[in-house]
Backbone as ProteinMPNN parsed JSONL, in Angstrom:
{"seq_chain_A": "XXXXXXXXXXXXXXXXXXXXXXXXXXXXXXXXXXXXXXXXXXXXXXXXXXXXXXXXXXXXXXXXXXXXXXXXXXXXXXXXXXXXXXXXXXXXXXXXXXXXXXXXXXXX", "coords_chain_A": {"N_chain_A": [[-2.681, 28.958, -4.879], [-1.74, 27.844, -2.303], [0.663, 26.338, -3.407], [2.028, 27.801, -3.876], [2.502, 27.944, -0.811], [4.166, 27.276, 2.299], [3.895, 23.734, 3.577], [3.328, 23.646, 5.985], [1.525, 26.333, 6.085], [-0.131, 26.106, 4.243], [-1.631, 23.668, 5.012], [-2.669, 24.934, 7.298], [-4.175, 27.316, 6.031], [-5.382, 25.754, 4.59], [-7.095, 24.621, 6.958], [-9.134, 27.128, 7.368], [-10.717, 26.935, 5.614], [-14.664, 25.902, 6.372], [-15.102, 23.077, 7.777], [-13.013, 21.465, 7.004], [-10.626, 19.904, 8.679], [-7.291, 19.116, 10.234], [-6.803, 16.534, 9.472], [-7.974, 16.053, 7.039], [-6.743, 17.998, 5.904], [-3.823, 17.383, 5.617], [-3.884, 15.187, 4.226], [-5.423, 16.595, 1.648], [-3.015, 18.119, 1.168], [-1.302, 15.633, 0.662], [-2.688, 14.133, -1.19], [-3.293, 15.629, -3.215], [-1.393, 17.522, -3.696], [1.223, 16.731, -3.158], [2.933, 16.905, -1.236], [4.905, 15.547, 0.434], [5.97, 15.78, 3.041], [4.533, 15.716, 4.795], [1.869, 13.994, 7.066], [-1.563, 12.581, 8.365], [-2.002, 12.6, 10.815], [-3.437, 11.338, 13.984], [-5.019, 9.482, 12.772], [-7.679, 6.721, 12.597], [-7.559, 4.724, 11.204], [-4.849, 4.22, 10.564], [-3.35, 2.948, 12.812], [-4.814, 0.224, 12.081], [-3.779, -0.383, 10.406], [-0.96, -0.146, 10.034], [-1.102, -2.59, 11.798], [-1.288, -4.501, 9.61], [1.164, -4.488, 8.547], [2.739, -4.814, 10.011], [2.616, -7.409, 12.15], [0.927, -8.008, 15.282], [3.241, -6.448, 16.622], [3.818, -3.492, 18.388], [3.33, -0.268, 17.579], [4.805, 2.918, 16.936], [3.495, 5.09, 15.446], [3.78, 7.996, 15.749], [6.42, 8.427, 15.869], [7.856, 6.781, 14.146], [7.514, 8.345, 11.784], [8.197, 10.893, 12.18], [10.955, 10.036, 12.053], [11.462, 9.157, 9.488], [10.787, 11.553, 7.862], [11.023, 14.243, 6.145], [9.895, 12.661, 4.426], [7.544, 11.229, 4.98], [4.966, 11.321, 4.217], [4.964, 9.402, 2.404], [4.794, 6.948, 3.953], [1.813, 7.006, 4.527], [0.856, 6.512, 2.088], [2.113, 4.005, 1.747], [0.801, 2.068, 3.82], [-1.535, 2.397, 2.832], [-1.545, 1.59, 0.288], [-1.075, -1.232, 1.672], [-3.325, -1.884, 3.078], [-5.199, -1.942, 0.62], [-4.141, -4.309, -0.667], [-4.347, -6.456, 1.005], [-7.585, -6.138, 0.708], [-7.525, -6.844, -1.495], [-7.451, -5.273, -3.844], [-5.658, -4.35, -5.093], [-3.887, -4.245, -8.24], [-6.473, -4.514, -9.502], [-8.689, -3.457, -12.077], [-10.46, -0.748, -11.823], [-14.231, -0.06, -11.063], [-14.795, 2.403, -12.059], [-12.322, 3.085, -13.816], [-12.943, 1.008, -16.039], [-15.278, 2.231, -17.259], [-14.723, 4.703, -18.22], [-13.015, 4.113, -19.599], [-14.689, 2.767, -21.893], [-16.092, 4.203, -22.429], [-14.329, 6.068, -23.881], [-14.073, 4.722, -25.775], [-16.546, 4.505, -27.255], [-16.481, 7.276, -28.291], [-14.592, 7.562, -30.242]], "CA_chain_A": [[-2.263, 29.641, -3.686], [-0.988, 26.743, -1.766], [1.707, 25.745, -3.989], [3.202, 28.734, -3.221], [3.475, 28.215, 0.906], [4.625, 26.032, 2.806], [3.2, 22.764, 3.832], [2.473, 24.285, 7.411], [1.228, 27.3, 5.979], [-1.143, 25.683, 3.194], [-2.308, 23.104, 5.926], [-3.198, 26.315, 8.402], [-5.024, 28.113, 5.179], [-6.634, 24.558, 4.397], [-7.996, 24.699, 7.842], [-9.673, 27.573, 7.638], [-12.383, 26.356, 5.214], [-15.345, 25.129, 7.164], [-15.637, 21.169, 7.432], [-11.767, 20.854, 7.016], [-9.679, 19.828, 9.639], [-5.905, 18.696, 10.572], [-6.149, 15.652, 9.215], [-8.316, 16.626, 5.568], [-5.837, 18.964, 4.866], [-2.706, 16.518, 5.501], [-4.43, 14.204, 2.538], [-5.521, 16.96, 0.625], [-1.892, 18.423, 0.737], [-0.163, 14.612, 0.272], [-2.598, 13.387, -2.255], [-3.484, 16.322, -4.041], [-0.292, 18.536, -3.812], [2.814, 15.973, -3.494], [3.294, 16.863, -0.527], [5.587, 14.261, 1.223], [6.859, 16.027, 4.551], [3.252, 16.019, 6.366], [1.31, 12.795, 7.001], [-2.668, 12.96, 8.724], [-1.903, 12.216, 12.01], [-4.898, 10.763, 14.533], [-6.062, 8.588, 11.815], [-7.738, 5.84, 13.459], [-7.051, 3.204, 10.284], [-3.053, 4.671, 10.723], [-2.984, 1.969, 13.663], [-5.268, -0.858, 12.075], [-2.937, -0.438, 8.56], [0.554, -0.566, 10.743], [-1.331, -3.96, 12.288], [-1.317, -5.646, 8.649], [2.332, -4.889, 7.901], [3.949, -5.279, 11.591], [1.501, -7.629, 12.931], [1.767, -8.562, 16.874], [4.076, -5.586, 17.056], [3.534, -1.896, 18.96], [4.289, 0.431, 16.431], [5.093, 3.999, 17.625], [3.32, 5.901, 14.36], [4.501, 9.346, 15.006], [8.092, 8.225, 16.129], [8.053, 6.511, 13.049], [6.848, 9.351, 11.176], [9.653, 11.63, 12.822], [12.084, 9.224, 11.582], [10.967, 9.285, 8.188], [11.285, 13.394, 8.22], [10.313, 15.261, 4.828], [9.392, 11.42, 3.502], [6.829, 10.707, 6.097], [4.115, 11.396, 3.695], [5.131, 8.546, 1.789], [4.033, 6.477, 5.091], [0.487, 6.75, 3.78], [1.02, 5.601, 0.815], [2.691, 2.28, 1.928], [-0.526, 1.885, 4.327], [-2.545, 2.797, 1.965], [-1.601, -0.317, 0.0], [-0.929, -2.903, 2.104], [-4.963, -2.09, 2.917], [-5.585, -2.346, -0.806], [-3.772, -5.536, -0.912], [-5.438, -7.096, 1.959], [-8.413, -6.744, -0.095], [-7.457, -8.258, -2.892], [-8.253, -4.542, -4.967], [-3.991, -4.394, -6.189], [-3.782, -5.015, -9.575], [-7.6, -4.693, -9.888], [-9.389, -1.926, -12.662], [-11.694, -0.14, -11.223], [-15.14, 0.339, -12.483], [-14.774, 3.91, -12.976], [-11.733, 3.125, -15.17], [-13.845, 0.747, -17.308], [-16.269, 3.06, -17.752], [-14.109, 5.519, -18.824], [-12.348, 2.93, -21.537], [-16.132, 2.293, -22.705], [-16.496, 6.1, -22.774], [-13.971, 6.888, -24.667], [-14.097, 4.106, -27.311], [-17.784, 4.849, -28.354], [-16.139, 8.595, -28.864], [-14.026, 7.706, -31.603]], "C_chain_A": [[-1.542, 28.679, -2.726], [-0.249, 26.134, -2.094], [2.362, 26.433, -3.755], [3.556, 28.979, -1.738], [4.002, 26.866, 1.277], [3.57, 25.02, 3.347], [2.531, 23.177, 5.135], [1.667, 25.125, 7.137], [0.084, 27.051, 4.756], [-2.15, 24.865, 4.273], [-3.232, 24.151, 7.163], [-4.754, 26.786, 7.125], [-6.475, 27.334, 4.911], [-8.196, 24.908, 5.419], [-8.908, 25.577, 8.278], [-11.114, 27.588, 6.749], [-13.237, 25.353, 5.978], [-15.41, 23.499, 6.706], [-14.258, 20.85, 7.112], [-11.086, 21.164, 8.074], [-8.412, 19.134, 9.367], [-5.804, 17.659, 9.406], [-6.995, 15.267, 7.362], [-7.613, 17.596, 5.276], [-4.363, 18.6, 5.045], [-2.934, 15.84, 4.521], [-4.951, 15.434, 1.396], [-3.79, 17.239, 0.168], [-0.771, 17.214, 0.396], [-0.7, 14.535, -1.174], [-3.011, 14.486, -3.507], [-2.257, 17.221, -4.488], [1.223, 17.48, -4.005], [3.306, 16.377, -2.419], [3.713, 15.88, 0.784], [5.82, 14.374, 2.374], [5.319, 16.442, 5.579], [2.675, 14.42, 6.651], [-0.405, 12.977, 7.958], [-2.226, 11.968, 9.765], [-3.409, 11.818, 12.719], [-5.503, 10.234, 13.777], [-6.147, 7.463, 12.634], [-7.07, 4.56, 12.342], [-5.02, 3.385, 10.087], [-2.929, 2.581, 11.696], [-3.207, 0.524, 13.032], [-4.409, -1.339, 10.71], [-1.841, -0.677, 8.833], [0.584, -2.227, 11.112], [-0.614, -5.074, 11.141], [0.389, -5.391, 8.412], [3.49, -4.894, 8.826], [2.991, -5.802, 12.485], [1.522, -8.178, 14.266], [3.014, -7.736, 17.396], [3.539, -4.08, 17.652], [4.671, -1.491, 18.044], [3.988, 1.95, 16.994], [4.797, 4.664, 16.263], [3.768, 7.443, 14.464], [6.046, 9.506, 15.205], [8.288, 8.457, 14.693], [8.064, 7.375, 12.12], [8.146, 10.821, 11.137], [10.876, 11.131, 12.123], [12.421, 9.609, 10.098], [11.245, 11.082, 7.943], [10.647, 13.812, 6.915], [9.495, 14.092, 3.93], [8.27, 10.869, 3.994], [5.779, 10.404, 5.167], [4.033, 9.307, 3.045], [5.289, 6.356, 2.792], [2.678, 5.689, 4.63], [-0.022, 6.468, 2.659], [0.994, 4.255, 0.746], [1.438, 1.691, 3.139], [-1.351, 1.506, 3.504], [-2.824, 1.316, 1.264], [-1.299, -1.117, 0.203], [-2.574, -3.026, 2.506], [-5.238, -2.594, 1.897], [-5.445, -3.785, -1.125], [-4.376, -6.905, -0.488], [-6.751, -7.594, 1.396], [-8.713, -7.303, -1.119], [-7.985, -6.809, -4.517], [-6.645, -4.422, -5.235], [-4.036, -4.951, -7.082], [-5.19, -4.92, -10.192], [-8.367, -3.816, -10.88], [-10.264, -1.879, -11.727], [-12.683, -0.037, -11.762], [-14.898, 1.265, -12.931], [-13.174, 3.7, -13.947], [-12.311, 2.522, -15.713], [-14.956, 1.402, -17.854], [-16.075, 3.873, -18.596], [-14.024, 4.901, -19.92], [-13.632, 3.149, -21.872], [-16.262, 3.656, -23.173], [-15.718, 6.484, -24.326], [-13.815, 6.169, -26.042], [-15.306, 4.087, -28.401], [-17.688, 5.934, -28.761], [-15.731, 8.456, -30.271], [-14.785, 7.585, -32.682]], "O_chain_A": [[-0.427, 29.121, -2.447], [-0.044, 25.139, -1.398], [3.472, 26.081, -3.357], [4.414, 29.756, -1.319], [4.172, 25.794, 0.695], [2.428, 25.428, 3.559], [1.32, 23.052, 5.315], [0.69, 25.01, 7.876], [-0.558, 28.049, 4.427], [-3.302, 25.27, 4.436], [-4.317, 23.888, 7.682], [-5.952, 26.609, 7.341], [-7.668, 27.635, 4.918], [-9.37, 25.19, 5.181], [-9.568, 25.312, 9.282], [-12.207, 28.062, 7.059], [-12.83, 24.224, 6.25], [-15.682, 22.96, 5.633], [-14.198, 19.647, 6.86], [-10.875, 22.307, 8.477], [-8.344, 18.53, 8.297], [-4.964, 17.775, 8.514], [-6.582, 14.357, 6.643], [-7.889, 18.161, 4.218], [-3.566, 19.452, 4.651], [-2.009, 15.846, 3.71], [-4.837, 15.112, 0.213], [-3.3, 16.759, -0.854], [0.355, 17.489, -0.017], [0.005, 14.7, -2.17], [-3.014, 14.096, -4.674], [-2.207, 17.605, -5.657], [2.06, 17.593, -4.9], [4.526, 16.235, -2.49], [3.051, 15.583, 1.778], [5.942, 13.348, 3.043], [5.14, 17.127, 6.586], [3.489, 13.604, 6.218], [-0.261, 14.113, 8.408], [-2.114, 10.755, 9.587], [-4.44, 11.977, 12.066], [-6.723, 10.359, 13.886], [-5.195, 7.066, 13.306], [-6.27, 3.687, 12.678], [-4.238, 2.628, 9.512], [-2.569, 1.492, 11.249], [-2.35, -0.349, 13.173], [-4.444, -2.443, 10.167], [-1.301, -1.466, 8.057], [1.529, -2.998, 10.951], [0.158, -6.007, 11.365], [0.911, -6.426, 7.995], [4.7, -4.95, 8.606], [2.499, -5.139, 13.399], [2.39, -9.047, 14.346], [3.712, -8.119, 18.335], [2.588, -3.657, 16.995], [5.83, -1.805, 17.77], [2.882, 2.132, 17.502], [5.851, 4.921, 15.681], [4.077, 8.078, 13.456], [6.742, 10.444, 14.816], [8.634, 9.467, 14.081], [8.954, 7.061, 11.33], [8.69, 11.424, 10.211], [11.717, 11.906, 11.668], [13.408, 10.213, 9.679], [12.427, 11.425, 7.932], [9.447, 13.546, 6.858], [8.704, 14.349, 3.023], [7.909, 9.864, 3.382], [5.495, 9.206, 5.138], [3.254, 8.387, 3.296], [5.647, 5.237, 2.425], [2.44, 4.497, 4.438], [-1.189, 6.222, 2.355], [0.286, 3.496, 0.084], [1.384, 0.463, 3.078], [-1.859, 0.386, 3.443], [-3.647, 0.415, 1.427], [-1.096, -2.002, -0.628], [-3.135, -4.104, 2.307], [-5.582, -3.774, 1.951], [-6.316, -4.438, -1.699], [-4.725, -7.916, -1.097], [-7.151, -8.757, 1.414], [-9.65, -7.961, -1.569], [-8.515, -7.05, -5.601], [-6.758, -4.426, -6.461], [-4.214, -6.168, -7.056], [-5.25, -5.215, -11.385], [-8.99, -3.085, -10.11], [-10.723, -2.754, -10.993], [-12.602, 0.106, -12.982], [-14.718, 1.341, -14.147], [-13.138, 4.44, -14.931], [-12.775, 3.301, -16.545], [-15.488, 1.043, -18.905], [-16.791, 4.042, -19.583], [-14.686, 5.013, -20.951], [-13.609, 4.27, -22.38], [-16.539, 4.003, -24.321], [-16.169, 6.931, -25.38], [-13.536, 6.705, -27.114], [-15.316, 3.856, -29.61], [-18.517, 6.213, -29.627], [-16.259, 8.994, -31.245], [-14.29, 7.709, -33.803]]}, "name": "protein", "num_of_chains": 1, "seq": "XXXXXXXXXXXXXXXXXXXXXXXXXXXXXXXXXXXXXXXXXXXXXXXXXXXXXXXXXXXXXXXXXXXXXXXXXXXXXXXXXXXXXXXXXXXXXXXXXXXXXXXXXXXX"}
């Protein structure tokens, strides 16, 4: 049902299941749908994630965001992993993928 509206109009529908708000149904609709032209605004780690990759700078996140226009999504992405990076998890498996591998090689 939400593939078929629009990003405003999936984000609205989102919001009407209890316990989801504005900014859980901007990440469900980026990272679950592909939806590029929204981004979860009022995130508090938005600001502390802009810090690591413009650091000592005021960064204007929904200018920016504006700027960016149907690509914005793709914002939280590039956040996303300069966090990741920071911690040193880029490049890293995860357990739950080794688990998996283990899983599926005692299948065969």
């Amino acid at each position: 049902m939400i593939e078929e509206r629009s990003t405003a109009e999936g984000a609205r529908g989102l919001c009407t299941i209890e316990g989801i708000g504005p900014w859980t149904a901007a990440v469900i609709l980026i990272r679950g749908f592909g939806r590029l032209d929204t981004f979860p605004g009022n995130d508090s780690s938005v600001a502390a994630n802009l810090a690591l990759v413009a650091p000592g700078v005021t960064v204007d996140a929904e200018h920016i965001t504006e700027m960016l226009g149907s690509q914005r999504g793709m914002l939280y992405f590039c956040l996303l992993l300069a966090r990741l990076e920071t911690r040193g998890e880029v490049g890293r498996a995860s357990d739950v993928a080794s688990v998996n591998v283990t899983a599926q090689d005692t299948t065969r």
